[in-house]
N, C-alpha and C positions, 0 to 999 in steps of 0.2 A: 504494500500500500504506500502510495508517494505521499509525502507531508510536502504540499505546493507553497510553494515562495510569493502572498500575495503583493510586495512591494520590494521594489530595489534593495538591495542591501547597501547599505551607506556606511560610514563610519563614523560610530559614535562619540560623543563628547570623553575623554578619559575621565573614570569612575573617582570619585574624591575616596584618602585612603582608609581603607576599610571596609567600604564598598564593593557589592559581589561584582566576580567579573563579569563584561557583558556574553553570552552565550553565543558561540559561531551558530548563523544560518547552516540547519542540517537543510541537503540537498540531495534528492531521491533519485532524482529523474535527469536526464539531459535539459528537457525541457527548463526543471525549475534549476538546473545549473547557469542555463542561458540567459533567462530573465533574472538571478543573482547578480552573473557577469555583467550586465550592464548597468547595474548601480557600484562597481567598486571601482575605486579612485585608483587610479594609477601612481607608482608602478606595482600589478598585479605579481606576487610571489605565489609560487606553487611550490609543496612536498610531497610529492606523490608517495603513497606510504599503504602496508598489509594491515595496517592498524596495528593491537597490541602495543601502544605507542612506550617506551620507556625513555631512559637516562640517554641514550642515545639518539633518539627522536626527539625530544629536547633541543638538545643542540643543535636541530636541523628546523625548529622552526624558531628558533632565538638568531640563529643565524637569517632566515627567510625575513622575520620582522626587522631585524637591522638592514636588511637589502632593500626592503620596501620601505623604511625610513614613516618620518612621521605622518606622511599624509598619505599613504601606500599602502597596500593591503594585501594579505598572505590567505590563501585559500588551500589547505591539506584535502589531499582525496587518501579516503579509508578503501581500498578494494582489494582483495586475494582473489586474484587472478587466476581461474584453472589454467589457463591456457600454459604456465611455467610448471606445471606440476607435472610426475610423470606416474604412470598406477603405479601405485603402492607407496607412493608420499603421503604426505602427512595433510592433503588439501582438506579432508574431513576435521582433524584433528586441529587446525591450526587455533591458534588463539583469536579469538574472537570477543575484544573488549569496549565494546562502544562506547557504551557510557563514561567509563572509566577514558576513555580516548579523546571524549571530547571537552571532561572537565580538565582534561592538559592540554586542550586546544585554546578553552576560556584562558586558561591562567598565564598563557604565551601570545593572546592579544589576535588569536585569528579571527580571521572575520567569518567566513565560509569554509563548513565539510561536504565533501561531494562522497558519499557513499554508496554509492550502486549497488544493486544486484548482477547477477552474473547475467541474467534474462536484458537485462537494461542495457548492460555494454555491449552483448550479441545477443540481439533479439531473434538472428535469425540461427542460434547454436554458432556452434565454433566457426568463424571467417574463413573464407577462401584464400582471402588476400591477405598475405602476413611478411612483415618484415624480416628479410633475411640478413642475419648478424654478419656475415663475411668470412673468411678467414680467421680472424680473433676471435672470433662466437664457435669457434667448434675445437678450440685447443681446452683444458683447465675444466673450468664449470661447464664450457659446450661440452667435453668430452664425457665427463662422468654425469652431465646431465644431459643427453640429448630432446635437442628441441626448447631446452629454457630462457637462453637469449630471445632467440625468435617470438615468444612467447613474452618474455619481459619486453624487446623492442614494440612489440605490437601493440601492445596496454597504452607503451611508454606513448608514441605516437598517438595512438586514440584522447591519451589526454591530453597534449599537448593539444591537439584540434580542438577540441570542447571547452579547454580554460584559454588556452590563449595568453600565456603567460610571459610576462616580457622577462619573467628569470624563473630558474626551477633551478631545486637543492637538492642534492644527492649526496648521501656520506662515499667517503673514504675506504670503509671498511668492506663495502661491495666495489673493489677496486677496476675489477674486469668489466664489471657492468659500470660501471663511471666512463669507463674508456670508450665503449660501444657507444652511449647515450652520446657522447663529444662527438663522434663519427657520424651518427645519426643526423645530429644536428647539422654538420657541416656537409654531409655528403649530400642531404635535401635541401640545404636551403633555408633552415628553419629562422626564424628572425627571436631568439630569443636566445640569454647566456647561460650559463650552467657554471653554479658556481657550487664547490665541493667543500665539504666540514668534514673535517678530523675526526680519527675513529674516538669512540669514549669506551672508557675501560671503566671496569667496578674495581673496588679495593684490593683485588685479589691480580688485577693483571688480566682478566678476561675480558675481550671485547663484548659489550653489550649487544644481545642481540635478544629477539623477540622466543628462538626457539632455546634460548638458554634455562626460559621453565620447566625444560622438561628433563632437566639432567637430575638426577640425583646426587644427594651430597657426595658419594664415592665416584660418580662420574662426572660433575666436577670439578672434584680432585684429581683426576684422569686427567680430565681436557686444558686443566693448565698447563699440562706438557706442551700445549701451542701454541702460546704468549711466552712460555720460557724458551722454547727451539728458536723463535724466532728474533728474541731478543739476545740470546748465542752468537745465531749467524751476524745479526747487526753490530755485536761489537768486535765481533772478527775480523768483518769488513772494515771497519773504524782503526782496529789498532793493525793489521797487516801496511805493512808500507807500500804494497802495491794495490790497495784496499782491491781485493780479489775476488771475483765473484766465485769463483771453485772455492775457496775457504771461506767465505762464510753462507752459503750451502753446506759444505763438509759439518760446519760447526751446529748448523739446526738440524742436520741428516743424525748427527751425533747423539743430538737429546731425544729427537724421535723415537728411533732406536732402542734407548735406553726404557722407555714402555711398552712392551710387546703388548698388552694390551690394548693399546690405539689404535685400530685400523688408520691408515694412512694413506691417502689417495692420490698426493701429489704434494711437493715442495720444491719451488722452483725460487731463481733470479731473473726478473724479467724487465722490457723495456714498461713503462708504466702507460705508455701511448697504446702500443702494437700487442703485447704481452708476445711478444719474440723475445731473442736471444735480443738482451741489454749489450748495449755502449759503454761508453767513456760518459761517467756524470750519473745525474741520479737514477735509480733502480727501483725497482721492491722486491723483499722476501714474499713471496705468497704462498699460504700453502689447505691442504685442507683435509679435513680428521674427520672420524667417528670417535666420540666417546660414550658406549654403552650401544643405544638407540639414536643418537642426535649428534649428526652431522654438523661440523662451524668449519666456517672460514676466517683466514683472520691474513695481516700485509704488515711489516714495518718498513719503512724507508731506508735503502741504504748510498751511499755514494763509490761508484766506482771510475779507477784510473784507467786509460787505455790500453790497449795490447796486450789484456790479461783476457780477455773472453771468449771461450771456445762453444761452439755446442755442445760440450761433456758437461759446461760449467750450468749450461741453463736451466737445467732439468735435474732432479734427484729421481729415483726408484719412487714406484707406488706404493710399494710396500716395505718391511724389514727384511 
């Protein structure tokens, strides 16, 4: 059932303090996204986001409000996507916390949630016509996920047409899909920037992310073997004097290793544009685990020197 948007959504007076925040327009339909969109003041920020919003998403719409500045407006879309999923993923299971998502929408000053249904975005089932990720889209995530670029680019595009947003925010910590979504832009034509926030970690060193509910305390316990591999390799790379992409790979292959329990699906050095074989200058560690039942990815940044790079250096083992 859509909840229709019967007037422009504008921007309200700031609340004096103490004062409840004012509540983002929920948005059901395309329709009542359109008739939203033309009451928000410019410049429009977009988050596109699976909802489950945490400490992580945070930062990606405090960043968005700062982009859209005082007289600007940030609009989050809530949608889990089937189309990234592959059977036997967790699409049933995903967290699903609306309410709770949108009083973190209130308290970060957004104006409009665009929510869809999976009927609303493809009303006529799954699209014929889908964005194909390239080359980058079928190395890393394309490989062990096949079809979820394609799948996340398709969404990605569908919203940009329906919000129209003169900027969209995307974390860090989905580094491959950062890269595609820049390519995306650039290879169509799109008229709007893409600007990227830094991954957030919790106390412990893990990057925050929405399926880290589902870990158990011993898993993880497990799964910080993948913020501690990769901050290994990072400072391999830092104190080597050829800062060497083969050592510090070796040096996060080293910690992985050292938990046979982790399945391990990939850790590599890669360029941060192409996710090929890296250059001379900045890099990333990427890499990505199972701990128990629950898959994470996670990047640290490193800097390498020239004429140290081979294709042995790019790529670790999937496995121990």
């Amino acid at each position: 059932m859509s909840e229709p948007v019967s007037q422009p959504v504008s921007q309200p007076p700031t609340p004096p303090p103490g004062a409840l925040e004012p509540q983002p327009a929920l948005l059901r339909t395309k329709a009542d996204l359109a008739a939203a969109r033309r009451g928000l003041p410019a410049p429009v920020v977009l988050v596109p986001t699976m909802g489950a919003l945490h400490a992580g998403h945070r930062a990606l719409l405090r960043a968005a409000r700062a982009a859209a500045g005082p007289s600007g407006s940030v609009i989050v879309s809530i949608f889990v996507n089937p189309l990234q999923f592959r059977p036997g993923e967790d699409l049933d299971r995903y967290p699903r916390t609306l309410d709770d998502d949108l009083a973190m929408c209130a308290r970060e000053g957004v104006r409009a949630v665009f929510a869809p249904s999976a009927a609303e975005m493809y009303p006529a089932g799954p699209p014929q016509v889908t964005v194909d990720p390239g080359p980058a889209g079928q190395v890393f995530e394309g490989e062990f996920r096949p079809g979820f670029f394609g799948g996340v680019l398709t969404v990605v595009l569908k919203l940009f047409h329906l919000v129209r947003p003169d900027v969209a925010v995307f974390g860090e910590k989905d580094a491959q899909q950062l890269a595609l979504v820049r390519r995306l832009v650039a290879d169509t034509d799109l008229a709007l920037a893409i600007e990227a926030v830094p991954i957030v970690r919790d106390p412990d060193g893990l990057a925050t992310s929405s399926r880290n509910r589902y870990l158990s305390a011993a898993d993880r316990e497990l799964a910080l073997t993948l913020p501690r591999a990769l901050r290994a390799g990072q400072a391999r790379a830092a104190a080597e004097d050829t800062h060497s992409a083969a050592a510090a790979l070796a040096a996060a292959q080293e910690v992985l290793r050292g938990e046979p329990a982790l399945a391990v699906d990939y850790v590599a050095v890669v360029d941060p544009r192409t996710f090929g074989p890296p250059g001379p200058g900045s890099a990333l560690i990427v890499a990505a685990v199972t701990a128990g039942g629950t898959r994470l990815i996670d990047n640290v940044p490193v800097v390498l020197a020239g004429g140290q790079n081979t294709e042995r250096d790019f790529r670790g083992a999937a496995d121990h």
